[in-house]
C-alpha positions as CSV (number, residue, x, y, z in Angstrom):
1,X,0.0,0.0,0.0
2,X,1.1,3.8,-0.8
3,X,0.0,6.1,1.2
4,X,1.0,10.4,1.2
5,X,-0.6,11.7,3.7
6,X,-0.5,15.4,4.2
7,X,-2.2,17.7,6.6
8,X,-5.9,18.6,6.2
9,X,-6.9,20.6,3.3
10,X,-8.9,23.7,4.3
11,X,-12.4,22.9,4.1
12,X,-14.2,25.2,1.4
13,X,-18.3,23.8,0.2
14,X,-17.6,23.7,-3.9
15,X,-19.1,25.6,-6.1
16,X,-22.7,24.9,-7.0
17,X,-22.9,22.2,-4.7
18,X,-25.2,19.4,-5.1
19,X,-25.3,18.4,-1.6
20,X,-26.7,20.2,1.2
21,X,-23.7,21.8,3.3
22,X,-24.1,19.9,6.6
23,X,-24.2,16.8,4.2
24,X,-20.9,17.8,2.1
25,X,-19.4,17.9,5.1
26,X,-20.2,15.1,6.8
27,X,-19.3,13.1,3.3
28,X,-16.2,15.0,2.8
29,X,-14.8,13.4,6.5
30,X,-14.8,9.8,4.5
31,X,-12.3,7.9,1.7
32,X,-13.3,7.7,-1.6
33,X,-11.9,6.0,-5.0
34,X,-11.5,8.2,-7.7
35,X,-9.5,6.3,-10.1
36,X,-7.7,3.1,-11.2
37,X,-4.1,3.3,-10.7
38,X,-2.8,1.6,-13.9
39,X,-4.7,4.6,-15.8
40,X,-2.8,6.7,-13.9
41,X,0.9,6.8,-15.8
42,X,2.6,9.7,-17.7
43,X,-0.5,12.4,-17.7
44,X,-2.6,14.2,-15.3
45,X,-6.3,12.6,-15.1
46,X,-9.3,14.3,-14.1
47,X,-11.8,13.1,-11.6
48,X,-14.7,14.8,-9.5
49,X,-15.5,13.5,-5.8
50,X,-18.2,15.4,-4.1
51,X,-18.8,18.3,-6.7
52,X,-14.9,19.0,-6.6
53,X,-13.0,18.5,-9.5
54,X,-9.4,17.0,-8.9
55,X,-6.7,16.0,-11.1
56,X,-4.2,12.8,-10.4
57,X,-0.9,12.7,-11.4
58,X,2.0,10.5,-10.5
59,X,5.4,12.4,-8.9
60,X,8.5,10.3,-7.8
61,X,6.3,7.4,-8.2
62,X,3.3,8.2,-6.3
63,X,0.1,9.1,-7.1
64,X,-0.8,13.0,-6.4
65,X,-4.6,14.0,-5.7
66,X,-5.1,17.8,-6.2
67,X,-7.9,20.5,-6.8
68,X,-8.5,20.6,-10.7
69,X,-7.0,24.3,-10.5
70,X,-4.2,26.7,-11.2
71,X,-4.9,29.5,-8.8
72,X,-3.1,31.8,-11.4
73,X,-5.9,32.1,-13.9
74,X,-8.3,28.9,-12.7
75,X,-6.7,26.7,-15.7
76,X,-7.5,23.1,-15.0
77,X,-4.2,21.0,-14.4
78,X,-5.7,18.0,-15.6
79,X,-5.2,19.8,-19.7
80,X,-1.6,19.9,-18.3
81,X,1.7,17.3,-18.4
82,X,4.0,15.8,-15.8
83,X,7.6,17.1,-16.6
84,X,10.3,15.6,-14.0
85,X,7.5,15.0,-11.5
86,X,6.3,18.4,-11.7
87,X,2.9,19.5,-12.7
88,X,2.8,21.7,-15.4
89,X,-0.4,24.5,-16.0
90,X,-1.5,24.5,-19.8
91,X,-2.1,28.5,-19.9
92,X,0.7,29.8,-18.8
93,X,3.2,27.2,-18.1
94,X,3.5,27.5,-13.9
95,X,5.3,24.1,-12.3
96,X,4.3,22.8,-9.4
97,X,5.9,20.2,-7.3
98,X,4.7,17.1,-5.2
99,X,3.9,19.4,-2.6
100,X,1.9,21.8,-4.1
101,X,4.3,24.6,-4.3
102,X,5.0,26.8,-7.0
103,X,8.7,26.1,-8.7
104,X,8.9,28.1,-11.8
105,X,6.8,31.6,-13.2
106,X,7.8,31.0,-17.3
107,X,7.0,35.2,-17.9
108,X,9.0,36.3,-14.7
109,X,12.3,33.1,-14.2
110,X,13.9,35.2,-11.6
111,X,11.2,37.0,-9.8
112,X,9.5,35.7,-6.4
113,X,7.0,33.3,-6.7
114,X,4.1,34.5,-4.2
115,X,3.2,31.8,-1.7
116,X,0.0,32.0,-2.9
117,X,0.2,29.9,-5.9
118,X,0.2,26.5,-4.1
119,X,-2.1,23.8,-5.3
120,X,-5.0,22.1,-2.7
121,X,-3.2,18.8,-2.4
122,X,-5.1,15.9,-0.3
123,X,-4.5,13.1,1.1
124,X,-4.2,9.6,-1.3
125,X,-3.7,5.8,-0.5
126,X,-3.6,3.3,-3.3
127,X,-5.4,0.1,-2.3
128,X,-7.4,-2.4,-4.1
129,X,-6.1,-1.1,-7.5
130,X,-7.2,2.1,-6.9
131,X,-6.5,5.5,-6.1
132,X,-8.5,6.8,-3.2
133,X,-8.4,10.1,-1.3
134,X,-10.6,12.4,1.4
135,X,-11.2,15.9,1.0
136,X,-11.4,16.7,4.6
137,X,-10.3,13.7,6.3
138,X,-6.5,12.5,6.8
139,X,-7.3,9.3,9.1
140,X,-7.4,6.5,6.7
141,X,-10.8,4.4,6.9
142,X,-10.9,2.1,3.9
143,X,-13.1,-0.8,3.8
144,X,-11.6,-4.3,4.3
145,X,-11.3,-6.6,1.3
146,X,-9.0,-9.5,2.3
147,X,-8.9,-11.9,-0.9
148,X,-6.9,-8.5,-2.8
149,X,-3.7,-9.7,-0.8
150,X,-4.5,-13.3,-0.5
151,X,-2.2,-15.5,-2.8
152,X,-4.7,-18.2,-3.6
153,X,-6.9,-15.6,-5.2
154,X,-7.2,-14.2,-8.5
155,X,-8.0,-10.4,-8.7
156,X,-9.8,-8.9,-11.4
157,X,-10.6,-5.2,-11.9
158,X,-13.2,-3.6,-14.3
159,X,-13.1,-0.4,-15.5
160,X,-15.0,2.1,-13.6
161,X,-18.9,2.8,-14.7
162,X,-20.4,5.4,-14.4
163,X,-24.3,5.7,-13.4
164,X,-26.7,8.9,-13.6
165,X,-28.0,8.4,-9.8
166,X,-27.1,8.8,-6.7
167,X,-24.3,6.8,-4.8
168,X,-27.2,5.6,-1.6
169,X,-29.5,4.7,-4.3
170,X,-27.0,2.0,-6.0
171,X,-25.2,1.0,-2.7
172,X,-28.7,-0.1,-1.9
173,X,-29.3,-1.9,-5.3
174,X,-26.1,-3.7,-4.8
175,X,-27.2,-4.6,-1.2
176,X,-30.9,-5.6,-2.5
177,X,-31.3,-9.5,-2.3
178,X,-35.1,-9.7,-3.6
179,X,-34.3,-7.9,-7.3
180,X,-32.6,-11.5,-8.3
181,X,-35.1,-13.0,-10.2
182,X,-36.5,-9.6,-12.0
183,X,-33.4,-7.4,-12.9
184,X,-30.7,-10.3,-13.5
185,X,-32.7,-12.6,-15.8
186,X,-29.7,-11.9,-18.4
187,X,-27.1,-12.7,-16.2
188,X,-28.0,-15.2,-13.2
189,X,-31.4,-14.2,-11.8
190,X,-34.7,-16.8,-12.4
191,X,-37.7,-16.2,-12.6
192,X,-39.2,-19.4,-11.1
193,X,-37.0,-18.5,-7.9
194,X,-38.2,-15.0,-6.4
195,X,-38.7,-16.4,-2.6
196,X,-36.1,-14.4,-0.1
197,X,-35.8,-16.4,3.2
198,X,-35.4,-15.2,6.0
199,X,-31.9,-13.2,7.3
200,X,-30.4,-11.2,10.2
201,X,-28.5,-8.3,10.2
202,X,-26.3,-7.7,12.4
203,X,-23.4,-4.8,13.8
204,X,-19.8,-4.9,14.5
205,X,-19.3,-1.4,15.7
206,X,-20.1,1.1,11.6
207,X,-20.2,-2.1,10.1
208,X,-23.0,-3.6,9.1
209,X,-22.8,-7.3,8.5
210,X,-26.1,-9.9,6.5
211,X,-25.5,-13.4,5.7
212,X,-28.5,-14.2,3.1
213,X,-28.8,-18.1,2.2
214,X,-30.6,-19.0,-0.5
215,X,-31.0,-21.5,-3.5
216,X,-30.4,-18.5,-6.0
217,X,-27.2,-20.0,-8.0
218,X,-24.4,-17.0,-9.0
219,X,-23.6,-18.6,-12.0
220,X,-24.1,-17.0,-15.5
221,X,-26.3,-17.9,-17.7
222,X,-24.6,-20.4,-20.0
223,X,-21.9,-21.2,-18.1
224,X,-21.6,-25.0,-16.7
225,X,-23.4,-25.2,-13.6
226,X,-21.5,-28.0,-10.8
227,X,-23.4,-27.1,-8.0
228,X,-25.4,-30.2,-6.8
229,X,-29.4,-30.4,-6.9
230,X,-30.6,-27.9,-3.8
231,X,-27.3,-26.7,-3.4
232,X,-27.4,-23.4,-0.7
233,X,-26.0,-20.4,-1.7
234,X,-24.0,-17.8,0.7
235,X,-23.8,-14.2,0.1
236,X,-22.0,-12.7,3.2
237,X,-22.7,-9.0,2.6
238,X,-20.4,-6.0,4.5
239,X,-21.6,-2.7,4.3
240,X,-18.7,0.4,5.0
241,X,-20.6,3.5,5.6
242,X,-21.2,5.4,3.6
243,X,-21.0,4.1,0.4
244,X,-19.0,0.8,0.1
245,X,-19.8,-2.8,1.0
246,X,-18.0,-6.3,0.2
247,X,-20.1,-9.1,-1.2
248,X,-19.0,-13.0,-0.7
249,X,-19.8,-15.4,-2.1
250,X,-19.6,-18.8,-1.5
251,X,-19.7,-22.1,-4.3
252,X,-19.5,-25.4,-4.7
253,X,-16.0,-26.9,-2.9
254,X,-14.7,-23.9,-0.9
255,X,-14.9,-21.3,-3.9
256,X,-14.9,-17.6,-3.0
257,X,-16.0,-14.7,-5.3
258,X,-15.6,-11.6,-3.7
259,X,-16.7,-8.1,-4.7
260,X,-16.0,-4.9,-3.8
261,X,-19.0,-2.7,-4.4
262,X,-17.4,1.5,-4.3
263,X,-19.9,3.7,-5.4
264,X,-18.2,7.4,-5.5
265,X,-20.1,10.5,-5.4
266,X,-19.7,12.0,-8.2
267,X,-22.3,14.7,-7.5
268,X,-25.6,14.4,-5.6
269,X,-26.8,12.7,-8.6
270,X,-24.0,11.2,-10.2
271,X,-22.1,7.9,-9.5
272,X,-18.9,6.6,-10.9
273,X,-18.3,2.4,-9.8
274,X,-15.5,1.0,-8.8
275,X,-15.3,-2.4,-7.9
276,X,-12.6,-4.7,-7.7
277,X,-13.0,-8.7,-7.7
278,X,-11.5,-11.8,-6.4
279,X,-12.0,-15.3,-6.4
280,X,-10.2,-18.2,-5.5
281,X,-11.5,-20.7,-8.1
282,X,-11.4,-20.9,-12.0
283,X,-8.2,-18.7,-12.4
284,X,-7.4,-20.1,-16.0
285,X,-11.0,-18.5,-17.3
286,X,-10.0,-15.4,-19.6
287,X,-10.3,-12.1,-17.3
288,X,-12.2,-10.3,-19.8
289,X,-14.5,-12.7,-19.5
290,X,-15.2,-11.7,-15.8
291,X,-15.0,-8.4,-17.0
292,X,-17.7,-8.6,-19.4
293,X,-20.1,-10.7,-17.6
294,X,-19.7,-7.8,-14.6
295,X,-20.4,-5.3,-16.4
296,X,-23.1,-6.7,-17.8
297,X,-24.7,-7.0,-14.4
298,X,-23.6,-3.5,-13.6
299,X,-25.5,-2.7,-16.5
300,X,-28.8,-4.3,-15.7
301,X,-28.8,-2.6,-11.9
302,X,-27.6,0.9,-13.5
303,X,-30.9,0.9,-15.5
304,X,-33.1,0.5,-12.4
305,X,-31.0,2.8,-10.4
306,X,-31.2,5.6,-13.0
307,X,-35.4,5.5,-12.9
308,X,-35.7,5.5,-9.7
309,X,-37.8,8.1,-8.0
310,X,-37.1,10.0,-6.2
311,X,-33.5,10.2,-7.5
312,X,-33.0,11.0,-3.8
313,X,-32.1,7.8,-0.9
314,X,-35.0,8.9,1.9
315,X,-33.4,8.2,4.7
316,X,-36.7,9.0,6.7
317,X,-38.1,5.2,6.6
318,X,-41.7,6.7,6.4
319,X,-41.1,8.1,2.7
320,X,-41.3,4.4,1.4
321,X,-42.7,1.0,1.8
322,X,-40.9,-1.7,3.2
323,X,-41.1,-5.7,3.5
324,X,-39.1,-7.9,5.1
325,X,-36.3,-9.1,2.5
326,X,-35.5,-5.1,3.0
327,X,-33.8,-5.4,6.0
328,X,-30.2,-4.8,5.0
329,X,-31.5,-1.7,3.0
330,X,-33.3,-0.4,6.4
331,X,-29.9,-1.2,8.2
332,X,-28.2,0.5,5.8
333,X,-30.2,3.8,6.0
334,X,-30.1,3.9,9.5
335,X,-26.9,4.1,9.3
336,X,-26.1,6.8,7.0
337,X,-28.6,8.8,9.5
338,X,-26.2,7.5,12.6
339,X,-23.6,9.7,10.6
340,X,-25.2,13.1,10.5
341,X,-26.4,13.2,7.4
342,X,-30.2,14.6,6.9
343,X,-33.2,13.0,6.4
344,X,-34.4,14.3,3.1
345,X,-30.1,13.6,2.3
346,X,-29.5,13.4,-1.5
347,X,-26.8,10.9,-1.7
């Protein structure tokens, strides 16, 4: 793991903010993914967490997360290059270094640089395949994912996918066991199996833990099927507040598949996915394979979250009916409110 840690960035609300303010800033506390580290080589990329636009750049090796701007003339770096692991602006050719600072004025080479042209760097660990940073946080709470660094497992990572809703709205999709049979039909859901037995949820201090058995298989549709007649299927779900949560599960002879659902705020509205993969069985099966049967699913629950309405998770558990194969999406809302954030919170 890489880790830069540097002190906490002032704490400004964005422009046009989406989010309410006492919800931006409850959000802006947490650690987020904001993009996969192998697309991050010799250029800056952009990325927006939370309504704040951020560019990603590597320097001496390690990945740098900072505000989208060049405080000079509001340029956005990310139109920029990396020249000796300095950041360079695309208007008027200002280099920054890994710190932030201002190195080099092009129209003025021996005047002094004012301390005010110093980028808003923040804080940025690379886990999971991914490059993930806080805007107001500097503690380090990612959520746990243990087959990543397990030798007997196989990781697999998609590209990200992005989804016009909100990030509560698809954490809850990805958490929602009763949609099987009518959104996956393409994939592994069936029709003639829509019964949800009965579950717990339960709490390890913010995390929320469901272990949903069922006879709901988690293989595609055309692939070879070796789970005996009846077999019982685990999904051990793990939910990191607020918006990331682990899914298990388990096959025939000992196999693990495990997924790491990250839905990053894009906006109030907007959504990008990350989520890395591992399993410990079937490692000679071609990884775009994986790839293309997971974002096929992706695909299916992005279309039900993006009709949703309202766009909006109510976290005020009067706004919607409920049954029982809802209680890890109850749990789940509960928890968001446990955090601080409102009741009529856009996520």
């Amino acid at each position: 793991m890489t880790l830069i840690k540097k002190d906490a960035p002032q704490i400004q609300l964005p422009r046009d903010c989406t989010f309410s303010p006492s919800d931006w800033l409850v959000l802006a506390q947490y650690w987020y993914p904001v993009a996969i580290a192998e697309e991050i080589k010799d250029k800056p990329v952009s990325a927006t967490l939370l309504d704040v636009n951020l560019v990603c750049y590597r320097s001496r090796g390690q990945v740098i997360v900072a505000r989208d701007l060049c405080f000079h003339r509001g340029a956005p770096l990310s139109k920029g290059w990396v020249e000796k692991d300095e950041i360079v602006c695309p208007y008027h050719g200002f280099r920054y270094n890994c710190e932030g600072v201002c190195t080099a004025v092009p129209a003025h080479p021996d005047s002094k640089i004012s301390p005010k042209l110093k980028l808003t760097i923040y804080p940025s660990v690379e886990r999971f395949g991914l490059i993930w940073t806080s805007l107001a946080g500097t503690e380090v709470n990612l959520p746990d994912f243990p087959g990543w660094d397990d030798p007997e497992y196989l990781n697999v990572l998609p590209p990200s996918f992005d989804i016009a809703g909100s990030a509560g709205r698809q954490m809850e999709g990805f958490l929602d066991v009763s949609h099987f049979a009518f959104v996956h039909t393409e994939t592994f859901g069936d029709r003639n199996n829509t019964e949800v037995p009965q579950y717990k949820v339960s709490r390890e201090g913010p995390t929320l833990l469901a272990d949903y058995w069922s006879t709901v298989s988690n293989y595609g549709k055309g692939q070879e099927n070796p789970a005996p007649e009846g077999f019982m299927w685990l999904r051990a779900f793990r939910v990191f507040a607020p918006f990331a949560a682990s899914l298990t599960v388990h096959f025939p002879n000992d196999g693990r598949l495990m997924i790491l659902n990250c839905a990053s705020p894009v906006s109030a509205r907007s959504t990008r996915l990350f989520c890395p993969i591992s399993r410990n069985f079937d490692k000679s099966v071609p990884v775009e394979d994986t790839i293309k049967f997971n974002l096929q699913v992706f695909q299916e629950d992005c279309e039900m979250v993006e009709a949703q309405t309202p766009e909006d998770l109510p976290l005020d558990l009067t706004a919607e009916a409920h049954i029982p194969a809802d209680r890890t999406s109850i749990a789940y809302r509960q928890l968001l409110m446990e955090l601080g954030l409102g009741r009529s919170y856009t996520s």
